[in-house]
N, C-alpha and C positions, 0 to 999 in steps of 0.2 A: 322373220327374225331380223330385226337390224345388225348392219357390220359396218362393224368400227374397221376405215380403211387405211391403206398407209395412206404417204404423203409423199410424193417426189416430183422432181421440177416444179413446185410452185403450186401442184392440185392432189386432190383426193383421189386414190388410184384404189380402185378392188382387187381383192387377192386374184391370183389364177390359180394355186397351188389345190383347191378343195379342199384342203385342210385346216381345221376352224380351232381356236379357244375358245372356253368359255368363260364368256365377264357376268359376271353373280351381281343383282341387288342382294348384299349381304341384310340387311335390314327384312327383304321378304323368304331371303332364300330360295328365289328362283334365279333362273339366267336371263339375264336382261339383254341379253345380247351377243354378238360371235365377233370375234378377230381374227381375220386370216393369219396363217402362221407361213410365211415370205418362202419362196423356193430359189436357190441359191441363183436364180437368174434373177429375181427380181429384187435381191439383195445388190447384184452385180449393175444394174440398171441405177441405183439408188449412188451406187457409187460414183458412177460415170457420171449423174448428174451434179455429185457434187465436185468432181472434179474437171467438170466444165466450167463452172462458176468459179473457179479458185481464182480463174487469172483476173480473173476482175473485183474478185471481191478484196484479194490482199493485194490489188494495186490501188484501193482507195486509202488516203490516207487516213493513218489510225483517228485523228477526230471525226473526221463521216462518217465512216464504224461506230465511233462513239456515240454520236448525234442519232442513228439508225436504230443504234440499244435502246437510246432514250425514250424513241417513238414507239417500241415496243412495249417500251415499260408503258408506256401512256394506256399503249392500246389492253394490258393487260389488266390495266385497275379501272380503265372504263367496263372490263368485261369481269370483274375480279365477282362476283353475287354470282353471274356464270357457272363462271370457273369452279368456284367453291361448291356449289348445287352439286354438280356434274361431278365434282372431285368425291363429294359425301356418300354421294349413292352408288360410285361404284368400290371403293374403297369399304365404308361402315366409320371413320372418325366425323365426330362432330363438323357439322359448319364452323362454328368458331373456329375448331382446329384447321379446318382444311383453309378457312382463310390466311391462319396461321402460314401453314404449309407454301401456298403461294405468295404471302407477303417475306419470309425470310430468302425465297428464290429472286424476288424480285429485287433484293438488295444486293444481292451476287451483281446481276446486270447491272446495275447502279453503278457500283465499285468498277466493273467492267467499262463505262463508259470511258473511266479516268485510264485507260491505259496509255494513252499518249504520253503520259509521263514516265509511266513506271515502262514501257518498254525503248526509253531511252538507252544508249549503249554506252562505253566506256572513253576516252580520249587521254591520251599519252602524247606532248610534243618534246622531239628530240632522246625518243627511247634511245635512238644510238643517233652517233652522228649525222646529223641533216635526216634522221629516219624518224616516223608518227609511224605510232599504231593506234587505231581504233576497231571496235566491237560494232559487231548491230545485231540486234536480235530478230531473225525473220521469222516466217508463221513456218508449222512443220507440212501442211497441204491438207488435204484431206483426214478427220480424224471421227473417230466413231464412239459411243458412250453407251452402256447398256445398264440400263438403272430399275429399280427395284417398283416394287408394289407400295410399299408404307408413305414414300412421299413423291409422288407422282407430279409435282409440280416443281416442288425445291430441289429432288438434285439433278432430274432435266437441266433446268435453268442455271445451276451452277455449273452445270459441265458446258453446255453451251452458251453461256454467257461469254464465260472469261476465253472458250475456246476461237470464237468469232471474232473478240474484242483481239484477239494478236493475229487475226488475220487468215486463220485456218475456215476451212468448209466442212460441214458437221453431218451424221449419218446415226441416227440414234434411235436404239434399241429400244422402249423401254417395255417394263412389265405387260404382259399380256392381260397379266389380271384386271388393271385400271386402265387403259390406252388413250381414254377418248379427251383426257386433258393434254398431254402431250401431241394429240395431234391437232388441238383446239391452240393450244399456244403458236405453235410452226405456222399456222393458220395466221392466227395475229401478227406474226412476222411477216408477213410477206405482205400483210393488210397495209402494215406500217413501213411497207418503202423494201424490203430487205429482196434484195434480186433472186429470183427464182432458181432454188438449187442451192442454195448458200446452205439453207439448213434443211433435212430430210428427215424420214420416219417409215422404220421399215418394223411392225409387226414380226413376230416368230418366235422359235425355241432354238436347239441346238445348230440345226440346219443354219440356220439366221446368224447364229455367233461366230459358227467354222467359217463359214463364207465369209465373216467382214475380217475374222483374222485371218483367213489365208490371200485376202487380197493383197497386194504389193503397194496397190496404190493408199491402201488405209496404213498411213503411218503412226499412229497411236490408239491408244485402246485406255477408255476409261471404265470401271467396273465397281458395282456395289450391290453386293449381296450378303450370299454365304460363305465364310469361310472357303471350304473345299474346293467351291466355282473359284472364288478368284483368285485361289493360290494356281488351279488349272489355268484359268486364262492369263494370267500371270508367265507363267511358263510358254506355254503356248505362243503369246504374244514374243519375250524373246527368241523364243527358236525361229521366229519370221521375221527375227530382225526391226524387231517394231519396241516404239516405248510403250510403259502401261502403269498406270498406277490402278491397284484392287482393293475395295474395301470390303472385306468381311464381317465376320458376326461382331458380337461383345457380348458379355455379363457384366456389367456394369456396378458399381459397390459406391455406399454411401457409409462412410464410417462416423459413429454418434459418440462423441466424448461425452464421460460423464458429465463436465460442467457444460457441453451446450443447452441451449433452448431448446427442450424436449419437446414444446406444443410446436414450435417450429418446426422444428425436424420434421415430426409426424406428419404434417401441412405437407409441408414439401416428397416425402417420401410418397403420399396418396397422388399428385399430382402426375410424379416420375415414375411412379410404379404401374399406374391403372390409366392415366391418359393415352387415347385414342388406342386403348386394351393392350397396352402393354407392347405395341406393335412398332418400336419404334429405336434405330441403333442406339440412340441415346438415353431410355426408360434405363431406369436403377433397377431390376432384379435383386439386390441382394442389397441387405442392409445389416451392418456390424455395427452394433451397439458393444462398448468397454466396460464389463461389471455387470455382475449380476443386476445391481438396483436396477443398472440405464435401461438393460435390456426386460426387465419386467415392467419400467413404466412404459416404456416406450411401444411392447407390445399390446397396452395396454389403452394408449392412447389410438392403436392404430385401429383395434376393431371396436372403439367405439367409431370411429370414422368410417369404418366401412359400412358399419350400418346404417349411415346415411347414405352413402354411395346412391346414385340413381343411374343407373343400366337403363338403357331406352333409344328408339330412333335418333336416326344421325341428323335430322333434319328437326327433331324438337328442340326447342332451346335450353328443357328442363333435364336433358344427359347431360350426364358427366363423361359417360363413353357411351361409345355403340358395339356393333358387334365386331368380331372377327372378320379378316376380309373371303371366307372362304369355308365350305366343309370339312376340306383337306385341316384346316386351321385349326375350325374348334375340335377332330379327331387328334391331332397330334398334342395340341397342350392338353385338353381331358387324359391322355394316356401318361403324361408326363405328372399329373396331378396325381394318377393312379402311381406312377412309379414311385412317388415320393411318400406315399401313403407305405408301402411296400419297402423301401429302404429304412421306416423307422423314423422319420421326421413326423414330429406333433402337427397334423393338419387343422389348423384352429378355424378358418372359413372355406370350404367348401366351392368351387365356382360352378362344379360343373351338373349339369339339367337347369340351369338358370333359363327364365320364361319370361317374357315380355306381354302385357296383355295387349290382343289384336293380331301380333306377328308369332305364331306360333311355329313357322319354320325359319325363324330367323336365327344366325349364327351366333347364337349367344356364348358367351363364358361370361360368368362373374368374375368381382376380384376374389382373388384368392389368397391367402396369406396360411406361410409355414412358417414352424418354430421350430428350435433345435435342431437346424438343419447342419451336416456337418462336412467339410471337402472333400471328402470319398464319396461322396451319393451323387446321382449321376444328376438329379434337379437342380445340384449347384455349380456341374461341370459342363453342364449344355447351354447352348442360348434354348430356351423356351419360344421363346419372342410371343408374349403373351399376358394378361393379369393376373401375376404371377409372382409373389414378391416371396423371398425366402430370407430369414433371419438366420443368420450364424455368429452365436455370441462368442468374444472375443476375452479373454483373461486379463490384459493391457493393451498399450498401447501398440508395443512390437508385432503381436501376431495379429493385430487388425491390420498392419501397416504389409505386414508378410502377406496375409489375403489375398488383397488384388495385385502386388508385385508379383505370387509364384502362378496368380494365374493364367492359363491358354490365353486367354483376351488381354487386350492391355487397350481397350478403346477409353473408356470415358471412366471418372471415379469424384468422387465428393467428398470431403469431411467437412463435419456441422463440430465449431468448437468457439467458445469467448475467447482460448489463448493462441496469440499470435506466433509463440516461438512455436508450439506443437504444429498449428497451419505451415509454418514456414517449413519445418525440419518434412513436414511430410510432403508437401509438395515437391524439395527436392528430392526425395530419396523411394518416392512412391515410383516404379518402372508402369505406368499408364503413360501414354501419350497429351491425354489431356487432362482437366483438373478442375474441379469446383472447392469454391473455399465457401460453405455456407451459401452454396446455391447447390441445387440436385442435379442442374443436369448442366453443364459447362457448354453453355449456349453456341450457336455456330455463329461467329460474329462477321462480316462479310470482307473484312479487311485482316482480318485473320485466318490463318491455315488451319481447317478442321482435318482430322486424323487422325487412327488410333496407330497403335504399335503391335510386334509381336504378331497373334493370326489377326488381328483385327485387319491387318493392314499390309499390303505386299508392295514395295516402292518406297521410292526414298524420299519423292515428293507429296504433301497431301494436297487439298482441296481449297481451289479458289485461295483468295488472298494473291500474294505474290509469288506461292510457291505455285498455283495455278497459270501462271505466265510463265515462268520459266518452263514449267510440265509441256505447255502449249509450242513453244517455241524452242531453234535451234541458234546457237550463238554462234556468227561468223565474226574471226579478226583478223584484221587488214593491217599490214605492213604497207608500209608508205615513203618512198623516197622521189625526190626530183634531183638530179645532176647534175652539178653545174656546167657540165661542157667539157671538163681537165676529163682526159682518157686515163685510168687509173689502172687499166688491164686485168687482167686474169687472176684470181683469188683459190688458192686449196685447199684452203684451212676455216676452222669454224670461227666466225666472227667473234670476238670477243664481246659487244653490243655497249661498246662506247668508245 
């Protein structure tokens, strides 16, 4: 059986723990392979390596950093056919997606190259008399990032893009389910010039996350999951005196005004709803149409689209999805299908025994689409995270707007509308963190802070952009005097500062 191995100091290391994962070709539904799962020494190893590298890595100045990113990104899109193969079959989204996946990671490093400017500091002359003060922003030392299954290349590279780029040395977790791009990129790193240790890859579960919070020397903690995890590591992380920012789940809502473009909508909602199976923080789960008409054409427009929908291998070109990354996956959303069956919501498509011809154990779900779904059912109070789209018709405009404000999640939201004042009044007044006006899914732009609110989200900073450097970085300021030589003597009192 092959094993996908970590990575520390600069090479491929095999587990010692004897304790294995299992990574699934979702597509055959077997296990294509084992990941060792890291024993709190060899988390502790991974650390020390990166905190050997610190003093050299955030003694280069921020453009070599930059220029280093750059050679990575090279080395990435020379390998990017790779990358995306390897990303498809162990995950189940499409190639196209999975290039996806790796091309909006690679734009993080990009953005990242340019921090020389943005980690510029502040300059004050003559705060007080013959006194300057200035700021500077330095790396926080070694920092660690533990990221999910669904994008195995994008939010790696966001967290260690921007975290490299201020100067920090990097220790990262990610999913066990899909491991072998993550440790295929740290690979390219070090291909492309980046000194041995700068960035590491330690495999594991829980053992693997206590160990990197309870170390002293791992000063930050980046997280993207579920809920629950990162409101715990969340916590966790401050009782050790460490920063952290956690992203958890979403339900995600696209709200359809009567006068927008209904075939639009539908278009859009098929893409957010059943792309790469619904497996992804940003997928719309739930769509609020205003008015009985909107919400009968609208569901109207949607199963004629699903009937074309094509379910099929990640690697043919002619899916629209593949499968679930997982058995545990397609059991928990089929059970979540059954519960919505069971609360009384109109099941108008069906996903669940969907077959693929050839892959007859492959993890299939179909899309699935419910109707009359209403706030109390628990199919519209959980993340599914799956193809899985649920309609809750709306009466006007206030309780569509009320929806995703009283909801538990406040990550991502959309309204499809021709009028601008309704766009406008809801964007301000919608409590989500982010916002689509006639786009489905409020794209993660790389110079932009991505982040939800509310449990979507624990910290005050979000993702990449600039709010990602300051995350990364501690701000020291410097008081500054020279005297001209007159003895002024002994001072008791609080300077007045001019």
């Amino acid at each position: 059986m092959t094993q996908i191995p970590h990575f520390i100091a600069g090479t491929r290391v095999p587990g010692e723990s004897g304790r294995f994962g299992e990574v699934y070709n979702p597509v055959q539904g077997t296990v294509a392979a084992q990941v060792p799962l890291a024993t709190a020494d060899e988390v502790e190893r991974a650390v020390t390596s990166a905190q050997e590298a610190f003093p050299v890595w955030s003694a280069l100045n921020p453009q070599r950093r930059g220029r280093l990113l750059l050679k990575w990104v090279d080395r990435i899109n020379e390998n990017a056919d790779e990358l995306a193969e390897l990303l498809s079959n162990e995950h189940g989204k499409t190639l196209e997606d999975a290039r996806g996946d790796i091309q909006r990671g690679v734009e993080v490093v990009e953005f990242a190259a340019g921090a020389p400017h943005l980690l510029k500091g502040e300059f004050s002359a003559n705060a007080g008399t013959g006194i300057d003060v200035h700021s500077v922003r330095q790396p926080l030392g070694v920092v660690a990032g533990i990221t999910p299954f669904n994008f195995p290349a994008m939010i790696p590279l966001w967290k260690t893009g921007i975290a490299l780029a201020a100067g920090n040395t990097f220790v990262l977790k990610p999913s066990e389910r899909d491991p072998s791009v993550p440790v295929r990129l740290t690979e390219l790193a070090v291909e492309a010039g980046m000194p041995e240790g700068v960035l590491n890859v330690v495999h594991g579960d829980k053992t693997a996350v206590d160990a990197l919070i309870e170390d002293p020397r791992v000063k930050a903690m980046g997280f993207v999951g579920s809920s629950p995890i990162a409101q715990s590591i969340y916590v966790a992380a401050a009782q050790h005196n460490k920063r952290a920012q956690c992203f958890g789940g979403a339900k995600n809502h696209m709200v359809i005004m009567p006068d927008a473009d209904l075939e639009q909508a539908a278009d859009a909602l098929m893409g957010a709803a059943y792309g790469s199976a619904g497996e992804r923080c940003m997928a719309v789960s739930v769509a609020v149409p205003v008015g009985e008409a909107t919400a009968d054409r609208l569901v109207d427009l949607l199963r004629e689209r699903i009937d074309q929908l094509t379910l099929g291998p990640s690697l043919d070109p002619a899916s629209d999805f593949g499968p679930v990354v997982g058995p545990d996956a397609k059991e928990r959303i089929e059970r979540y299908i059954g519960i919505g069956e069971q609360e009384g919501a109109t099941l108008l498509v069906d996903g669940r025994g969907a077959e693929v011809a050839g892959h007859p154990d492959g993890f299939w779900v179909g899309a699935t689409l419910f109707d009359h779904v209403t706030p109390d059912m628990q199919i519209y109070k959980d993340e599914i995270f799956g193809p899985v789209l649920c309609v809750v018709r709306a009466e006007d405009y206030e309780e569509a707007l009320r929806l995703p404000s009283e909801h538990e999640y406040g990550n991502g939201v959309a309204i499809f509308t021709r009028d601008g004042d309704t766009a406008r009044d809801f964007t301000s007044r919608v409590d989500v963190g982010m916002v689509g006006v006639n786009v489905p899914i409020p794209v993660p732009i790389a110079y932009y802070t991505f982040g939800g609110w509310k449990a979507s989200g624990f910290g005050d900073l979000n993702q990449h952009g600039t709010d990602g450097l300051k995350f990364y970085t501690k701000t020291k300021t410097v008081t500054t005097r020279w005297p001209s030589g007159a003895k002024e003597g002994s001072s008791f009192v609080m300077p007045a500062g001019s």
